[in-house]
C-alpha positions in Angstrom: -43.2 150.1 36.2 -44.8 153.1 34.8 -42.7 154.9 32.6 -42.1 158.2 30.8 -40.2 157.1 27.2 -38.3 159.9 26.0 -36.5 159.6 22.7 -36.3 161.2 19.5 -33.8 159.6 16.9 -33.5 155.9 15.8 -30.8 154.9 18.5 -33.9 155.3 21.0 -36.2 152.9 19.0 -34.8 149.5 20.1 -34.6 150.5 23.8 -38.4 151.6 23.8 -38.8 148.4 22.3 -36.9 146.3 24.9 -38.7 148.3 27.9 -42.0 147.4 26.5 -40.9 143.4 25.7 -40.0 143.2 29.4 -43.5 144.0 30.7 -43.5 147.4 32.2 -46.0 150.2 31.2 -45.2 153.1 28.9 -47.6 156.0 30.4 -46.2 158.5 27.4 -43.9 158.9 24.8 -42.3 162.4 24.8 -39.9 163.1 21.3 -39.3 166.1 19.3 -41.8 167.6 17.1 -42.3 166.5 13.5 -39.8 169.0 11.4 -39.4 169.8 7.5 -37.4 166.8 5.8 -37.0 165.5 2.1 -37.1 167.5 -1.2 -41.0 168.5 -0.7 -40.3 169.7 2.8 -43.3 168.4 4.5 -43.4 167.3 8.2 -41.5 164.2 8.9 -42.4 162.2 12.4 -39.2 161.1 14.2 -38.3 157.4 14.6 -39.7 157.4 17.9 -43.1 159.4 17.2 -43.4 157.0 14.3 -42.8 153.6 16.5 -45.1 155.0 19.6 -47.8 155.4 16.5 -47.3 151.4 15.6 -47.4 150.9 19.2 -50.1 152.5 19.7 -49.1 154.8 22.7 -49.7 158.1 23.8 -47.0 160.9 22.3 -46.7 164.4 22.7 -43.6 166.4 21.7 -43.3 170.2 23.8 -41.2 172.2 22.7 -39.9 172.8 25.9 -40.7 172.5 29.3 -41.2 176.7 29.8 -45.1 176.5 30.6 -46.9 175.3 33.3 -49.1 173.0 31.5 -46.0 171.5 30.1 -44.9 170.9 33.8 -48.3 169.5 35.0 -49.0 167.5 32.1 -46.0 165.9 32.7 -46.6 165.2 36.4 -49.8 164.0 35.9 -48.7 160.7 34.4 -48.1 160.0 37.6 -45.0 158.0 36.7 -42.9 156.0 38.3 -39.7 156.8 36.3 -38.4 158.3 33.2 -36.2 156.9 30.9 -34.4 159.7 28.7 -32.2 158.8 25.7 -31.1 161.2 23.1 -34.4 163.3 23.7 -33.1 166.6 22.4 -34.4 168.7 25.1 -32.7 169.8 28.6 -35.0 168.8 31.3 -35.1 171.8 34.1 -35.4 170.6 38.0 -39.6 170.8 37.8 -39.4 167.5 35.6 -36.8 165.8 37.1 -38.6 165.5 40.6 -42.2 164.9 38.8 -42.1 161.5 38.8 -41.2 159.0 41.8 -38.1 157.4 41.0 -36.8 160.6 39.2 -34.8 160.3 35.4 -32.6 157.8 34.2 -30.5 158.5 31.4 -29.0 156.1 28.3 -25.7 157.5 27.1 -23.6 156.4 24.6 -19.9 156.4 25.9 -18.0 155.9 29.7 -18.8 158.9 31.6 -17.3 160.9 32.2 -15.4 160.8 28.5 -17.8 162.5 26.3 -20.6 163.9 28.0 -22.4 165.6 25.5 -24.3 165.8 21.9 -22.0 163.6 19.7 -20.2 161.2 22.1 -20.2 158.2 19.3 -19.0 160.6 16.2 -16.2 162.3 18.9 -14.8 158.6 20.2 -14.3 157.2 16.7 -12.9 160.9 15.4 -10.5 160.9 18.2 -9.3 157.3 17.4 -10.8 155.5 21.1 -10.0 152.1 21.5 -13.1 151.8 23.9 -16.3 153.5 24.3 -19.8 152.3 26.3 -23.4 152.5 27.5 -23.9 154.7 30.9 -27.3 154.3 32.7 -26.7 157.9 34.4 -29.4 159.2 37.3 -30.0 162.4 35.5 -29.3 165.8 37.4 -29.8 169.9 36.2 -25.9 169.5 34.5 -25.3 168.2 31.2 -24.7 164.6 31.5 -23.1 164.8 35.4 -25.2 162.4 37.1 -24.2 159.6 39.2 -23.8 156.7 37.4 -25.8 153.1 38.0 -24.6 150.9 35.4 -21.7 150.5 32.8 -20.8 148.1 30.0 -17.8 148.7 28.0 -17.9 148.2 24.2 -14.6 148.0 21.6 -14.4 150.2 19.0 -13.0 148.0 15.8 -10.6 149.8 13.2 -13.5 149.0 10.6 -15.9 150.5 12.9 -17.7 153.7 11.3 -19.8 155.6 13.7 -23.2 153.8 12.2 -22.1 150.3 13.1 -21.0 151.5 16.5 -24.2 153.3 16.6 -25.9 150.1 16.4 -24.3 147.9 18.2 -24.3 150.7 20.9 -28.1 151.0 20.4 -28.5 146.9 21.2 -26.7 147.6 24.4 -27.7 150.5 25.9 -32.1 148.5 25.5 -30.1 145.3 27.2 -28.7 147.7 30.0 -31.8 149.7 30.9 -33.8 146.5 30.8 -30.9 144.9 33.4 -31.0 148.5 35.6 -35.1 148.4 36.2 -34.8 144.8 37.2 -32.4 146.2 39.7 -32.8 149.2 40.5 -33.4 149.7 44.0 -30.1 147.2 44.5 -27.8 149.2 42.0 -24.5 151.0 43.7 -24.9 154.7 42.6 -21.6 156.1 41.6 -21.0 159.6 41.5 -18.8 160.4 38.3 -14.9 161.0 38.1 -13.7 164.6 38.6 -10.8 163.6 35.9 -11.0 162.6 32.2 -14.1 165.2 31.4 -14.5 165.8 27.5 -17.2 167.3 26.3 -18.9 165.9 22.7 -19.6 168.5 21.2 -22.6 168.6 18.2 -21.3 167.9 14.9 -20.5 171.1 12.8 -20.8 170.3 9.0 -17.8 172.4 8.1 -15.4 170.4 10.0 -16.4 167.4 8.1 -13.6 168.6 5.7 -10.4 165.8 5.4 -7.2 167.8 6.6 -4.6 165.3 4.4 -1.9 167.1 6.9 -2.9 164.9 9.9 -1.7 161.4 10.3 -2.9 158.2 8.3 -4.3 157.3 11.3 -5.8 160.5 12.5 -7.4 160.7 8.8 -8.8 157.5 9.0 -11.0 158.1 12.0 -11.8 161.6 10.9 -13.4 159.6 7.9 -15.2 156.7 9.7 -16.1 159.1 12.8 -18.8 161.4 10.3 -19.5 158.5 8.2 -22.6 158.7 7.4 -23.4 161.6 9.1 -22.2 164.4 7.6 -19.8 162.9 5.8 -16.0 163.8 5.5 -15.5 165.3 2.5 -12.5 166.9 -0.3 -13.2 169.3 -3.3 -11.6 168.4 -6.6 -12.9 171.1 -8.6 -15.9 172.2 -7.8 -17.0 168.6 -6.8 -17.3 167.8 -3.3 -16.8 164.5 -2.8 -17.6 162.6 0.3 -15.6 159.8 1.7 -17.4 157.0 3.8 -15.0 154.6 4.6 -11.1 153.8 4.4 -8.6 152.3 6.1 -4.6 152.6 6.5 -2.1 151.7 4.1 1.3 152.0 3.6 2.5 154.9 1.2 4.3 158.0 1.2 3.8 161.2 -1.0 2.8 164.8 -0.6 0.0 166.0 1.8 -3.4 165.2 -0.3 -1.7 163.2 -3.3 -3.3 160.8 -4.9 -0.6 157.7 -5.2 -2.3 154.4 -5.6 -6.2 154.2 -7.4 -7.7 155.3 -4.4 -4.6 156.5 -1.7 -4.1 159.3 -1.2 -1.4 160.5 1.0 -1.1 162.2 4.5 1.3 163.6 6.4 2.5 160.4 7.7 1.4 157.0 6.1 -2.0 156.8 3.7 -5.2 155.7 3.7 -7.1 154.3 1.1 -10.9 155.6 0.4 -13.1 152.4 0.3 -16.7 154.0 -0.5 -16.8 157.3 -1.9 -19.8 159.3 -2.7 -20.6 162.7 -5.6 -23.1 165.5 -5.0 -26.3 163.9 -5.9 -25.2 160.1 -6.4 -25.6 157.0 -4.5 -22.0 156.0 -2.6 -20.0 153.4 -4.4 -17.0 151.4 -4.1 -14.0 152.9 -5.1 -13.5 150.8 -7.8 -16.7 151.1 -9.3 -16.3 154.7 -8.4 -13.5 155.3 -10.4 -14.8 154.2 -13.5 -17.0 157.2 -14.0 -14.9 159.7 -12.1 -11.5 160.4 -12.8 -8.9 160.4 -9.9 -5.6 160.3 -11.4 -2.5 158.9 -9.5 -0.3 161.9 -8.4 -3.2 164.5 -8.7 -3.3 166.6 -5.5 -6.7 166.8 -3.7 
């Protein structure tokens, strides 16, 4: 087939990959445009832009779809199908109808449960026991398109939202690959009117740990931003970022440190695994705690 690719972030990577490996024709590459990164600030290409330039295919990056020549570039790659994950952009009507087969979407959890921005972040935050790929025929609402294919993935108590990321990254190429193959053969099935949660984007400030929630609740606060923001305490005026845990057993006051490194919540404890300081590669707690002090029954 000929396709429209459009991704932006390193999740789409491995599915542009598989869609090339399994023969078909990418016509363009669409991604968001290179944007200030790093200390000096200079323009950074995206994962995709950067694997289409290895590739050796044709990329362009709008930055929307406002203009007519953005609208009849588009059409006239005379495609026979889009494939859109985690693009960045809202597609208006014009595009969805400009190729032959229309848009098929890649997204990362069971429709519809977490339509949205941050749908791998929000089902390990909100302690999931299951999330998924969707291959969704895309429509003008946000992630409301009838659905062609599902596979259900568990989400592990050690999973942080990068290895989920990953392993959801593997199967969503798999799944789009599988969908193409059969695509005029797939049942289309429009989405449940119950069960709709939106995932919203990520705000930094409510990467802060709330010790007054549950051990549990803490726990997949924590591995739900990790690495991305990053769930955080102050001591001081040190901010301290917490990238993994786990549950233990332990009681104490809200935010008190009772074991080197539990600390306590409102019920039950969790013990920080891989902390990180402003300006400092993470570490193991216990190498951690060598260089920064974290006394037992200090009160973060």
């Amino acid at each position: 087939m000929r396709i429209i690719f459009m991704g932006t972030p390193n999740f789409s990577v491995p599915i542009l990959n598989a869609i090339i490996d399994a023969g078909h024709e990418i016509v363009s590459v669409y991604c968001q445009p290179p944007r200030p990164a790093g200390r000096g600030k200079k323009d950074r290409l995206s994962p995709v832009h950067q694997r289409a330039n290895v590739l050796g295919l044709n990329v362009k990056h709008p930055i929307n779809f406002n203009t007519n020549q953005a609208v009849t570039d588009f059409a006239a790659l005379n495609a026979d199908i889009a494939i859109v994950v985690a693009y960045g952009l809202i597609l208006p009507q014009i595009i969805l109808e400009s190729t032959h087969q229309g848009c098929l979407n890649i997204h990362a959890s069971l429709l519809p449960r977490w339509r949205g921005a941050a749908p791998i972040h929000r089902a390990v935050m909100a302690g999931d026991k299951t999330t998924g790929i969707c291959i969704m025929q895309m429509d003008s609402g946000l992630d409301t398109g009838a659905v062609l294919l599902s596979e259900e993935v568990s989400i592990l108590e050690t999973d942080t939202t990068a290895t989920l990321h990953d392993r959801l990254a593997v199967i969503g190429a798999l799944s789009i690959v599988d969908a193409l193959a059969r695509l005029n053969d797939l049942e289309v099935k429009p989405q449940a009117l119950e069960g709709i949660i939106y995932a919203h984007k990520i705000k930094k400030a409510e990467a802060q740990i709330n010790w007054s929630g549950s051990a549990q609740e803490v726990d997949c606060h924590i591995r739900g931003l990790s690495p991305f923001p990053g769930a955080w305490f102050n001591d001081g005026d040190q901010r301290i970022k917490v990238l993994m845990s786990h549950v233990v057993d332990g009681f104490g006051n809200n935010g008190e440190i009772i074991d080197q490194v539990s600390v306590a919540c409102q019920t039950g404890a969790v013990a920080l695994t891989n902390l990180q300081r402003p300006g400092k590669d993470a570490m193991k707690a216990e190498a951690f705690i060598q260089g920064y002090s974290l006394p037992i029954g200090k009160t973060l």
